[in-house]
KOLGU-606860 format. One record per residue (C-alpha): residue in one letter; x, y negated, z. Coordinates in steps of 0.05 Angstrom, whole numbers, padded with zeros to 5 digits, always signed. Each point is the difference from the previous one (the first is absolute). Layout:
// KOLGU-606860
AXYZ/...
This chain:
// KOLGU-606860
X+00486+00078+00850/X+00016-00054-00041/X-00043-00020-00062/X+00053+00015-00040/X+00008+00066+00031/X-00073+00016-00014/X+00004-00024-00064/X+00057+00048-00021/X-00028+00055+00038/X-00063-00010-00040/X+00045-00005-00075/X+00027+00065+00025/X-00053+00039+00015/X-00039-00019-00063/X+00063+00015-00036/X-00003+00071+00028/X-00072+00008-00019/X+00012-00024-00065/X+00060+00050-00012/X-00055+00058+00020/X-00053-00029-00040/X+00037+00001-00062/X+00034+00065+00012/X-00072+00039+00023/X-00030-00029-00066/X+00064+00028-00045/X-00029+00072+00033/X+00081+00001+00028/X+00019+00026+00067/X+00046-00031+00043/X+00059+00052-00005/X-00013-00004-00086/X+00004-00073+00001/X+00061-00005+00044/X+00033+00045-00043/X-00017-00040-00056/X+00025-00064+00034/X+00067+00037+00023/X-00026-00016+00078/X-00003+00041+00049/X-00078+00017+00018/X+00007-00005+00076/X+00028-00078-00030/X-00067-00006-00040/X-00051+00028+00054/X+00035-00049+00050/X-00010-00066-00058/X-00071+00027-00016/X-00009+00004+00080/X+00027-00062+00010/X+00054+00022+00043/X+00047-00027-00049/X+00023-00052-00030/X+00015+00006-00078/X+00056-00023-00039/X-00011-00045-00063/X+00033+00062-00038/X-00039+00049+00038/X-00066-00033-00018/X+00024-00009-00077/X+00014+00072+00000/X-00067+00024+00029/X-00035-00045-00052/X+00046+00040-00052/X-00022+00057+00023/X-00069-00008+00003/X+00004-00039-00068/X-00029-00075+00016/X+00036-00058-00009/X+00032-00027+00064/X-00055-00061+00001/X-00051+00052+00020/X+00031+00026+00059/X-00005-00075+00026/X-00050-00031-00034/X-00060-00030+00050/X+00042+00022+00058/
């Protein structure tokens, strides 16, 4: 694996953690915040699993959802 490969897996997975984080400390589920993003919740466990791979949109609407500014989701990743 290349380190650019590492380096993405790595961005990804603390992307997924993040994603939990923030959604464990609203006091959501996954199934209530995938309803609130309009995802599906299989979709979210699979991004907060890191089997996944988010879209730009997907992310913005999870941040929606959970109500933090986009910059949050990312920031110090």
């Amino acid at each position: 694996m290349s380190n650019d490969d590492k380096n993405e897996k790595n961005f990804l997975d603390s992307l997924a953690k993040r994603i939990s984080s923030l959604r464990k400390s609203k006091g959501m589920t996954q199934e209530k915040l995938a309803d609130a993003a309009a995802i599906d919740r299989v979709a979210l466990a699979n991004i907060e699993t890191g089997k996944r791979r988010p879209t730009v949109t997907t992310v913005y609407r999870i941040s929606t959802a959970l109500g933090v500014h986009v910059d949050d989701v990312f920031k110090n990743l």
